[in-house]
C-alpha positions as CSV (number, residue, x, y, z in Angstrom):
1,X,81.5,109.1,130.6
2,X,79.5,109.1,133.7
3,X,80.3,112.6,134.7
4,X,79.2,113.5,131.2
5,X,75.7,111.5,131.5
6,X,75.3,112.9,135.0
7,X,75.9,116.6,133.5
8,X,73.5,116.2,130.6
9,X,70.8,114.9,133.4
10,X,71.6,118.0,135.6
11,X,70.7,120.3,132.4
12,X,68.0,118.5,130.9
13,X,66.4,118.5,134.6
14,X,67.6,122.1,135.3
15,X,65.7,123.1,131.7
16,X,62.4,120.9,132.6
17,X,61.8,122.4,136.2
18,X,62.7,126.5,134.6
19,X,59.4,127.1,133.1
20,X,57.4,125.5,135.9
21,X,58.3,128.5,137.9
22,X,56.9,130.9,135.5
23,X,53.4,129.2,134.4
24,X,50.1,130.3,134.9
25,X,47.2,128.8,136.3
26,X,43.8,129.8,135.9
27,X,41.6,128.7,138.8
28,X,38.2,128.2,138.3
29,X,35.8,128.8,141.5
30,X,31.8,129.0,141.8
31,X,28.8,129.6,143.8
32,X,25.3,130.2,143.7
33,X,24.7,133.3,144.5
34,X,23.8,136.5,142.1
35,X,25.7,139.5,141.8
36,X,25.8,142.1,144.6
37,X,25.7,139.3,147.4
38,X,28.1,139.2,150.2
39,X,28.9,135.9,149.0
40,X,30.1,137.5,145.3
41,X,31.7,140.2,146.7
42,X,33.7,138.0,148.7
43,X,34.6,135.6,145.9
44,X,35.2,138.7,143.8
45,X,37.9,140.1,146.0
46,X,39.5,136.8,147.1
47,X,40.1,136.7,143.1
48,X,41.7,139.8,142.9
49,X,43.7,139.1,146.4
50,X,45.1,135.7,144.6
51,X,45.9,138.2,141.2
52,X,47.6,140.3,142.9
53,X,49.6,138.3,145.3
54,X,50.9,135.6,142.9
55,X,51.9,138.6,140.3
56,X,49.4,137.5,137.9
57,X,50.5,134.0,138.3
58,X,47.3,132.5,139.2
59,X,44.1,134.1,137.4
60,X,40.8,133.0,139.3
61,X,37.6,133.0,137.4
62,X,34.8,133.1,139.5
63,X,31.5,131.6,138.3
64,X,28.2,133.2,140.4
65,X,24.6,132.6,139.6
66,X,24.6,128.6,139.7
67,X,26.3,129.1,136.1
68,X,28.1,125.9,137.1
69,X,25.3,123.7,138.3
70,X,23.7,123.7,142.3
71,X,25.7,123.8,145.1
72,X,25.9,119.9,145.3
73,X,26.8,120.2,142.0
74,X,29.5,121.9,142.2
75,X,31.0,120.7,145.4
76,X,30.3,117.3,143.4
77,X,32.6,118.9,140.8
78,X,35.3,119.5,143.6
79,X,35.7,116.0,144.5
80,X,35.8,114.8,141.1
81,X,38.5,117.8,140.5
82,X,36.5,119.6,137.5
83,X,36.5,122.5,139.8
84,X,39.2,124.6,141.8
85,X,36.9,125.4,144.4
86,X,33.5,126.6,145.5
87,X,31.5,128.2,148.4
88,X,28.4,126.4,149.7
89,X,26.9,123.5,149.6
90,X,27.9,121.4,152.9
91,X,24.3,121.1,153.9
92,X,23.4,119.2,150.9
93,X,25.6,116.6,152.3
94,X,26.4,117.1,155.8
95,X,22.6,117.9,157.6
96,X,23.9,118.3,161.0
97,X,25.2,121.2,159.8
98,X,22.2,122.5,159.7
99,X,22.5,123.4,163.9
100,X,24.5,126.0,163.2
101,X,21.7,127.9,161.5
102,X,19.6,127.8,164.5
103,X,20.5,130.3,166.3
104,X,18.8,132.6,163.2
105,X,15.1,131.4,164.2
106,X,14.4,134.1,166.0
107,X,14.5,138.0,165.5
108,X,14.5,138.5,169.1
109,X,17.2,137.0,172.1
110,X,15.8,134.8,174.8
């Protein structure tokens, strides 16, 4: 009887884990930027990268334009895990950041 309890567990676990293999995922990313910046091209062709490499397995939807609130927003979103992903936003809540963009202040070097 145990052998037969122990084979019908096997099965019905064997069954369960089968179609986890072959689901999709959609993954939903966004930014703030409109179309045509580097930023969108980038998130355009990481989408197509994941398409292709996972067979189609995971679709990425990218969201541009702030169609899915401000950068804070989203990143907010993120946390909360409403969103897959998202690029920008770590000034909003990380100012020291903000050094790194200092090296842009001027057109000219020393």
């Amino acid at each position: 009887m145990k052998k037969f309890l122990a084979l019908v567990f096997v099965s019905a676990l064997a069954l369960s884990c089968s179609g986890a293999f072959a689901a999709d995922y959609e993954m939903i990313v966004g930014h703030a930027q409109p179309e045509g910046n580097p930023r969108w091209v980038s998130m355009e062709k990481f989408a197509a990268d994941v398409e292709k490499l996972t067979n189609g397995g995971v679709k990425v939807t990218v969201f541009g334009n702030g169609q899915l609130g401000t950068e804070k927003e989203m990143l907010e979103q993120v946390v909360q895990g409403v969103v897959q992903g998202m690029r920008g936003g770590q000034f909003d809540f990380s100012p020291r950041l903000l050094m790194f963009t200092l090296p842009f202040l001027t057109n000219t070097r020393a």
